[in-house]
C-alpha positions, 0 to 999 in steps of 0.5 A: 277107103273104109274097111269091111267087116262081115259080121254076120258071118264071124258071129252069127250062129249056125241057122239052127234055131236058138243061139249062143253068144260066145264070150266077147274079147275084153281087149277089143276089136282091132280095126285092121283084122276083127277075127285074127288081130285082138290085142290093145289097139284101141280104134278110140285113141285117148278117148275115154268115158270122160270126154265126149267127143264123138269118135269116128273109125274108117270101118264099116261093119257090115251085117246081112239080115233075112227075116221070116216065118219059121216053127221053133220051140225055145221053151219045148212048145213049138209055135211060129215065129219071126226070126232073123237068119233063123236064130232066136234070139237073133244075131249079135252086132258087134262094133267098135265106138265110132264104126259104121254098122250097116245092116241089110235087111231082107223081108221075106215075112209071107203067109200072111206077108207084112211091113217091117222095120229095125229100131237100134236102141238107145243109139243118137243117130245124130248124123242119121236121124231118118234111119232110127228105124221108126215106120210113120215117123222117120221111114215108111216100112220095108215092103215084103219082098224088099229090101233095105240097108240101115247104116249109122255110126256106133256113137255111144258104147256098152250094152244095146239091143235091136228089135222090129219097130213095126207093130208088136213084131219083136214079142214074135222073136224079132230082137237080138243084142248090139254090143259097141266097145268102148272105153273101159271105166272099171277093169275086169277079166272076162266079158260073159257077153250078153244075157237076154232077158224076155218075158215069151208068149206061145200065141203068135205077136199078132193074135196078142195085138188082137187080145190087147185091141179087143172091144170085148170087155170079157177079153183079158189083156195078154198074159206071158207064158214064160220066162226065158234067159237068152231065149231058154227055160223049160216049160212044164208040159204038163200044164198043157191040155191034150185038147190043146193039141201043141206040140212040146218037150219038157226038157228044152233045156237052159242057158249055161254060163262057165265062170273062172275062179278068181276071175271078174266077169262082165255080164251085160243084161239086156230087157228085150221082152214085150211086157215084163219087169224082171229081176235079175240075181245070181245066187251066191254071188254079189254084183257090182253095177257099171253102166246102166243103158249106155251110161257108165256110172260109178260102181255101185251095189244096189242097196237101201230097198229092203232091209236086209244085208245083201242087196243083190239084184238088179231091176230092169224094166222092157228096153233097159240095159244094166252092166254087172261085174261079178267076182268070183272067189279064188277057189270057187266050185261047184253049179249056180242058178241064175235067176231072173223073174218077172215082177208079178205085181207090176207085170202079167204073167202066167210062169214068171220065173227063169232060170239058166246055170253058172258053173266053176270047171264040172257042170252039175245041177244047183242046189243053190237058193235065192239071196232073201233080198230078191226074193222081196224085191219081186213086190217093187216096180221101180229103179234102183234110187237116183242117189245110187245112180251117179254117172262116170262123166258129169253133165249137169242139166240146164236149171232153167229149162227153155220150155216144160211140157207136162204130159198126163197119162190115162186108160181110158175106154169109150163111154159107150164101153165099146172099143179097145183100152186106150192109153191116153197122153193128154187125151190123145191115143197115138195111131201111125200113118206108114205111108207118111212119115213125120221127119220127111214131112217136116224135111219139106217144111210140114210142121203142123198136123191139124188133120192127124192129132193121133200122132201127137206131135209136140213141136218144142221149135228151137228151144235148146232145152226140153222139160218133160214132166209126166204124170201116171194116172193109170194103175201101171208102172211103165218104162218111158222110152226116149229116141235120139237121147240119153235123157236126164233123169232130174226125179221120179216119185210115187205120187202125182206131185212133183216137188220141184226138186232135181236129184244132183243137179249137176251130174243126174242119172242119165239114160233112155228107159226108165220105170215111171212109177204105178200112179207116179211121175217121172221128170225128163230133161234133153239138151236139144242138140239133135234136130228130129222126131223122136218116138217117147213111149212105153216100152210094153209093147201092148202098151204102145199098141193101145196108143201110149206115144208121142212124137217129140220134134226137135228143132224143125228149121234145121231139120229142113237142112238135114241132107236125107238121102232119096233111098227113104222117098223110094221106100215110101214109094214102094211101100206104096205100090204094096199098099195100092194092092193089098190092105194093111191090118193095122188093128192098132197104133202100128209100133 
């Protein structure tokens, strides 16, 4: 009999409005008893980040989430958002590797009422492939009124995010941090916990969906009016018209974070905006990196970019995550400033800077300047270099890939210049249908779509190897998202030719975001050892909006084998019963 555990209710924050993570326990969440029992029992064994064996404990960590419509303001302008349980960001998942998380969502998203959906980033859903979370592809949305339960295995470790998969909701606040315990590679005394980092919008997500799909051409693509570091930062209310009739205070306040002397602190960096690159650097203090996304990788201080001495920032594009030890000196004093800015030449935006304070024993207001090196490194839309990025545990990828697909990426508006932005992958926008996703189509042997070429299904069969080369054409660095997989990282250059060289063959980067370079290309490789359909994407969220997505089918003979349980033929069934009754306003690719 598996043991429960209520999450929610040990770590969810009073429904106040924003939240604040607490710490997390560096030694772990012991199995038996999560709230009194956090000592050394370690729920994985012997297990480390070298072996990849798949751990699997008897518990289930159980969360309940309720999500709806209410007036807050993080920044000090009040607007309407969608919340979980009333927090922004939402709730924190916790877990152990190898538990079940199980999430109730209820949807109470009214006035007007809509879908919804939960994507878990970045984990594999290797033995869950329908419950990824994806609306047209792996589900049918949650309808209002309804209700859904999510349960998978934690089968990665490290730093993560869950967020609404249903057209642009999470850019109106359906987001908040998932951290798995696991296996510590590098030592260190205090985990901060997690740090969020989101580029915000004081528009609605929806009236943002309607700017990115405009046919006027006058109409400017959405542009974020601040940055925030775990759902803070004071906007100035003076910029704000009388005329515009908004509510707003100037001093919200910021994030603040206490440090030890002497003492290592593990902060876990989390991208959850909709369109920003950010870069992220504590003044004063270097950094160490220990993982990026859910890959451990030998310690490394970034480097090589500018020519300075100190190097201290980190780059982390919409739905990246990158793991920092930071050190503090043994008789440190005194306040900090914490910062993370947008990259105004790669994102839009009108208040790129966000700021939140560090602080050894009494809190005072910082004085303190930005290292030089983060400073010029506000002018680069890339990833640290694949030579610094060298994973803990070595897998080499496969020299000769079964099957290679090139995929070449445009922006593109109709000849007659009358509808929206497009983004084109090999001269197809990508358009969802809800009411019929592709992985129970395929359960059912449907494996060819002549009728929907905008869904872009790429069916690579029974290869065990999967290539995919992809080639920028459009003036827009983008963070290529991948479902179901940590991919290799084999190159990634500033121009449309690939050389044909892997970066270490036999350990690259590995990851489930990264920035394909403005006019350049990125080369992914997957071991195809999870049978499915997996969302690639950009991860700006107007991006994948104006069609930029395809669907990648792994393995369809033995995805008529997975045992997929009825409950996702009954939400398609009620979804259903909505949709007979009350038209969708899907204005664009609905993820």
């Amino acid at each position: 009999m598996k043991l429960t555990y209520l999450g929610a209710l040990l770590w969810g924050s009073i429904v106040t409005g924003q939240n604040d993570y607490p710490n997390l326990p560096v030694s772990f969440l012991q199995t038996s008893d999560p709230v009194t029992a956090l000592n050394s029992g370690y729920p994985w064994g012997t297990r480390t980040a070298n072996n990849t064996n798949p751990c699997e404990s008897s518990v289930i960590r159980k969360y309940d989430f309720t999500v709806k419509r209410a007036e807050l303001a993080p920044d000090g302008v009040e607007r309407s958002m969608l919340l979980v349980n009333g927090q922004f960001p939402g709730p924190l998942i916790e877990a152990n590797w190898g538990d079940t998380i199980q999430v109730t969502v209820h949807n109470e998203i009214d006035d007007p009422e809509e879908g919804l959906a939960f994507h878990w980033h970045g984990l594999l859903q290797k033995k869950s492939q329908w419950m990824d979370g994806v609306p047209g592809i792996q589900q049918c949305p949650i309808p209002p009124g309804s209700s859904f339960t999510y349960q998978f295995i934690a089968d990665l470790y490290g730093t993560t995010w869950y967020h609404s998969h249903y057209s642009a909701q999470y850019a109106g606040g359906i987001f908040g941090p998932l951290i798995i315990h696991g296996p510590a590679t590098v030592p260190y005394d205090i985990d901060i916990g997690p740090i969020l980092l989101t580029d915000y919008y004081h528009d609605d997500y929806f009236s943002l969906v309607e700017q990115t799909m405009s046919r006027d051409t006058s109409v400017p693509p959405p542009f974020s009016d601040n940055n925030l570091i775990n759902g803070r930062n004071n906007f100035d209310c003076s910029t704000l018209s009388p005329s515009d009739n908004i509510t707003c205070t100037s001093n919200a306040g910021l994030s603040k974070f206490q440090f030890t002397p002497g003492k290592s602190h593990r902060l876990r960096l989390i991208n959850a905006g909709a369109e920003g690159i950010q870069k992220f650097s504590l003044d004063g203090h270097t950094m160490t990196v220990i993982a990026n996304d859910f890959v451990p990788v030998l310690p490394y201080q970034t480097k090589g970019m500018f020519d300075l001495p100190e190097q201290n920032f980190v780059t982390l594009g919409v739905g990246q995550r990158t793991d920092v030890i930071i050190q503090a000196a043994p008789h440190a004093t005194g306040s900090y400033w914490m910062r993370s800015s947008i990259t105004t030449a790669c994102s839009l935006t009108h208040q790129p800077n966000a700021t939140a304070i560090v602080y050894y024993g009494h809190e005072t207001t910082p004085q303190t300047q930005p290292w030089p090196a983060f400073v010029a490194s506000l002018s680069v839309c890339e990833n640290d270099d694949l030579t610094q990025t060298i994973p803990w545990f070595p897998i080499p990828a496969d020299p000769n890939p079964a099957t290679t697909q090139t995929i070449d990426i445009q922006l593109f508006r109709n000849e007659s210049n009358t509808g929206p932005n497009l983004f084109w992958m090999n001269n197809s926008s990508f358009r969802a249908d809800y009411n019929t996703p592709i992985l129970l189509l395929s359960k059912m042997g449907n494996n060819s779509y002549p009728d929907s070429p905008e869904w872009n299904v790429y069916n690579f069969g029974s290869n065990s190897s999967i290539r995919i080369i992809l080639i920028n054409d459009s003036p827009i660095a983008h963070p290529i998202h991948l479902h179901g997989h940590n991919y290799f990282v084999e190159n990634v250059g500033a121009t449309t030719q690939w050389d044909g060289t892997v970066v270490r063959p036999l350990n690259p980067q590995r990851r489930d975001v990264q920035i394909l370079p403005i006019g350049g290309y990125l080369v992914m490789q997957i071991t195809a050892d999870n049978p499915g359909v997996w969302p690639l994407h950009c991860h700006i969220a107007w991006h994948v909006s104006a069609g930029f997505y395809v669907t990648v089918m792994e393995r369809p003979d033995d995805i008529a084998n997975l045992d997929i349980p009825s409950v996702m033929a009954q939400t398609c069934r009620d979804w259903a019963s909505f949709t007979n009754t009350t038209i969708v306003d899907q204005i664009d690719s609905g993820l």
